[in-house]
C-alpha positions in Angstrom: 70.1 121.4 102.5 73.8 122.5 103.8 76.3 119.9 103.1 77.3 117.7 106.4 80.7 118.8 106.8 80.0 122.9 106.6 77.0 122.0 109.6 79.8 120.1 111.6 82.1 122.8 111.4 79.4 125.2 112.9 78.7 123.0 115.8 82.5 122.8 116.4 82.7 127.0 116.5 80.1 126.1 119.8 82.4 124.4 121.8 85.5 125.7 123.8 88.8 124.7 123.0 89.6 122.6 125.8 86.6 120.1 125.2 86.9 120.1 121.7 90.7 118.7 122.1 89.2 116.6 124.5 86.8 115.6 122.3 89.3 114.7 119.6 91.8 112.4 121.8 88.9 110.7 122.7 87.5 110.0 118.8 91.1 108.8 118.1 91.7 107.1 120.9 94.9 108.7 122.3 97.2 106.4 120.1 100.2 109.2 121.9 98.6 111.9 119.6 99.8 115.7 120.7 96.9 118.8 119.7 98.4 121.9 119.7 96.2 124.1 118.6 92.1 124.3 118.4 92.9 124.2 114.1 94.3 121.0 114.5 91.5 119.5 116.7 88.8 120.5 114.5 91.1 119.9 111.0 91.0 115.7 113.0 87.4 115.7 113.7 86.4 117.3 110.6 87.7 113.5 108.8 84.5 111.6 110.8 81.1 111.5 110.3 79.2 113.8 112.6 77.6 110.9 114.2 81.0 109.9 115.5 81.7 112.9 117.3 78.0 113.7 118.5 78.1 110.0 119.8 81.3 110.4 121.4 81.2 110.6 125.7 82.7 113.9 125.7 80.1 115.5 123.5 77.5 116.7 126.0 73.3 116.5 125.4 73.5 119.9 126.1 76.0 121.3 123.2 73.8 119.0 120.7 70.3 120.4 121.9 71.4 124.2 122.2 73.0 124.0 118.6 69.6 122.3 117.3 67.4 125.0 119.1 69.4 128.0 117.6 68.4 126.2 114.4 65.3 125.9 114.6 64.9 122.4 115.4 62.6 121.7 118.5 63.0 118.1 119.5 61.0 116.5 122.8 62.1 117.6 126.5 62.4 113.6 127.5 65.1 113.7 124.2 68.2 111.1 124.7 71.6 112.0 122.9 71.3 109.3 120.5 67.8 110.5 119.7 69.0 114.0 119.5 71.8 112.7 116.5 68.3 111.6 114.7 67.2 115.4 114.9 70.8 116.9 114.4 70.4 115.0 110.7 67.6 117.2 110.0 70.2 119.7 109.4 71.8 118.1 106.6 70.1 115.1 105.2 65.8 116.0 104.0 65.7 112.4 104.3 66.3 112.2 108.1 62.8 114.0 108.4 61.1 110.8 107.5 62.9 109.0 110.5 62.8 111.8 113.3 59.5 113.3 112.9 56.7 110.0 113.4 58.9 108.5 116.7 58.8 111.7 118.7 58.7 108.8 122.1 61.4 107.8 121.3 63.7 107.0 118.2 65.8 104.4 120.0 65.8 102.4 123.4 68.8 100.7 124.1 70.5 100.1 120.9 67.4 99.5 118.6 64.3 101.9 117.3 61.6 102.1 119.1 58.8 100.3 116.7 55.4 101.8 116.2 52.5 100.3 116.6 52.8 99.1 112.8 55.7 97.1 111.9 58.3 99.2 110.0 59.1 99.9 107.2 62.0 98.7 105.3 64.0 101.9 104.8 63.0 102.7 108.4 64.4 99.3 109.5 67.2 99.6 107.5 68.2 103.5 109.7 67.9 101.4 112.9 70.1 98.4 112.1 72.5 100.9 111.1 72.0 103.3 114.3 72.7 99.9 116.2 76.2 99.2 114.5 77.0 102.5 115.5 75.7 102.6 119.0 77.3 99.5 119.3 80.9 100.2 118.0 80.8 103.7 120.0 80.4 102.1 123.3 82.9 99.0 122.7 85.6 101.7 121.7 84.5 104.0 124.7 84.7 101.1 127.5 80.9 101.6 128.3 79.8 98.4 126.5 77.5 96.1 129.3 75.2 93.4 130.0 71.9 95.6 129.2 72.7 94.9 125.9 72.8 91.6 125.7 70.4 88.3 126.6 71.6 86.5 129.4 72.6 83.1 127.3 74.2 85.3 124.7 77.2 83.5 122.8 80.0 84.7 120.3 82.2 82.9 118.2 85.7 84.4 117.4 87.6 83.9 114.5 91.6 85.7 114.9 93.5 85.2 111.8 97.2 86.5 111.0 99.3 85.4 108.2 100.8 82.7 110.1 98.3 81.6 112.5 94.1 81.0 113.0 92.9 81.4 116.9 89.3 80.4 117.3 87.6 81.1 120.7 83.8 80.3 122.1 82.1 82.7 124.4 78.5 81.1 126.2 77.3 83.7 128.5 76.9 87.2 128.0 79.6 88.1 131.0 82.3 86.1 128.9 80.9 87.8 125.6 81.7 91.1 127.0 84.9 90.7 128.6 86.0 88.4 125.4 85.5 91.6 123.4 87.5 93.5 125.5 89.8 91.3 126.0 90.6 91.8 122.0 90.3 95.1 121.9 92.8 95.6 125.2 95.3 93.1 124.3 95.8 94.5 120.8 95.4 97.7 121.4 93.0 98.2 118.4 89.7 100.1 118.3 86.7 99.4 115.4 86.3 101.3 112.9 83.0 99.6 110.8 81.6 100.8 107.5 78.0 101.1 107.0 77.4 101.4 103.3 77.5 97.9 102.6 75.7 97.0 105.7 73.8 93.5 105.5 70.7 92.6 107.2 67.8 90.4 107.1 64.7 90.1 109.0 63.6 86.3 109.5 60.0 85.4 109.9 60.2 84.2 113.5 61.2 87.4 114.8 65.2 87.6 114.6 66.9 90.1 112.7 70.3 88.9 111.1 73.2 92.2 110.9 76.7 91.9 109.2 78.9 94.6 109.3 82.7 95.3 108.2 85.5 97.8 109.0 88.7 98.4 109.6 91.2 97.9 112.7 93.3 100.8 114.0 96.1 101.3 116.8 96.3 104.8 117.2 96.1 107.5 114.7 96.3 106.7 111.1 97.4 103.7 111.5 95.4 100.4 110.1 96.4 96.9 111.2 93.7 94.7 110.0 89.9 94.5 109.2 87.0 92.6 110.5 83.7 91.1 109.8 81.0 90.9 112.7 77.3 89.2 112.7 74.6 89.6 114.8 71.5 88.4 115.9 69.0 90.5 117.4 65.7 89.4 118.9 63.4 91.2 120.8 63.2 91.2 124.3 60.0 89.7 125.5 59.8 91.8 128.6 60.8 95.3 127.4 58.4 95.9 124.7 60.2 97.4 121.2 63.8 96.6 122.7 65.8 94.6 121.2 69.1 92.8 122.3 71.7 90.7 121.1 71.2 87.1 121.2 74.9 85.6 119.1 77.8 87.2 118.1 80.0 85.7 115.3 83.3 87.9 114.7 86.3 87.3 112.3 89.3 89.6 113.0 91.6 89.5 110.4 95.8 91.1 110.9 97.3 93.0 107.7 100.3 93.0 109.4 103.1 91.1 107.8 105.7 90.3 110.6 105.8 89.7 114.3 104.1 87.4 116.8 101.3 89.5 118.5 99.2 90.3 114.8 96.2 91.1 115.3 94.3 88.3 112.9 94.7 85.2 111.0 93.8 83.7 107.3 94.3 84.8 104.1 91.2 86.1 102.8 88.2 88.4 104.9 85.3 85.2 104.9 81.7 86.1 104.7 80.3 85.0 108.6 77.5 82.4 108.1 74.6 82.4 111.0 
């Protein structure tokens, strides 16, 4: 298997200079950065993980599905972009086969795999919980975040720490939920960067899967301010068969900046977010 960087360099050579820098300002946000050249766009972009810039609103369908058909990979025609990602692992990852190949319907549907008939398996489980956080952190940073995501009575508790200060804030409806988070992420200019490889999920009995991820805060480029620590609950909606949405929210945003009154976070320590 070619390694992951050397197969996003190749799908890079596909696209045109101008949507490649567009591409770029988009991953990082603006943050007042200045591309000059099509070396320095792809030199940025080739720091992510492919999923980040294939997930990205300026990365068409089309540019994904061309490059996967000159390599031989033939995906379905009703194929969705975050579908398509699935495929464009193939490339890389022999692992990835496992996933793709047996949900040819469809990998995801809103943020969440599509379940077969059987109930999944653990390390397929495992793919779609982190596919969510993904989903999920793309659209927040991108402004496209909405209510289809969400149950109606969804709720989020909000945790902002600095060094000086602890804000904690109550959301009860998922209209409030959604402008709460952007509300954060507008009034401190930050966008999320999570992790994934210490993701932590559990599946209860009744039905609700439990998600906690971590990651980093950013204003611009290169530039960390804090870190956070976000848990979910998922259930699944009992109308849409196979889709599931989020039911809580629980978020602690924590400032690493040392001075000023407009940090980010509060508290002295990240805290591990109990359901």
């Amino acid at each position: 298997m070619a390694d992951e960087k050397v197969i996003l360099k190749s799908f890079l050579d596909t696209i045109d200079t101008d949507n490649l820098c567009g591409i770029t300002r988009s991953i990082y946000h603006g943050g007042g950065i200045k591309i000059n050249s099509r070396e320095e766009a792809e030199a940025l972009l080739l720091t992510q993980e492919s999923w980040r810039i294939l997930s990205c609103k300026k990365t068409s369908l089309k540019s994904i599905l061309l490059f996967l058909f000159k390599h031989g990979i033939n995906v379905p025609p009703d194929v969705n972009k975050i579908q398509a990602i699935e495929y464009f692992k193939m490339l890389y990852n022999s692992n990835a086969l496992q996933v793709a190949n047996p949900v040819q319907p469809g990998i995801l549907k809103n943020m969440m795999v599509q379940a077969q008939p059987a109930p999944p398996t653990q390390d397929l489980l495992e793919d779609f919980i982190k596919m969510f956080g993904k989903h999920f952190y793309n659209l927040l940073n991108d402004n496209a975040l909405d209510d289809r995501y969400f149950f109606e009575n969804s709720s989020m508790a909000v945790i902002i720490a600095s060094n000086t200060e602890e804000i904690k804030e109550q959301y009860h409806d998922t209209a409030s939920v959604i402008q709460g988070l952007y509300n954060i992420k507008q009034q401190h200019h930050i966008f999320f960067a999570p992790t994934f490889d210490q993701v932590k999920w559990k599946k209860e009995s009744h039905g609700l899967i439990k998600v906690q991820i971590g990651g980093t805060l950013h204003q611009g480029v290169g530039r960390m301010v804090g870190v956070f620590d976000q848990a979910f609950v998922l259930r699944e909606d009992p109308i849409a068969q196979n889709t599931w949405k989020i039911l809580s929210i629980n978020f602690y945003l924590k400032s690493l900046v040392q001075s000023g009154p407009s940090n980010v976070l509060n508290g002295n320590e990240i805290k591990s977010i109990t359901y």
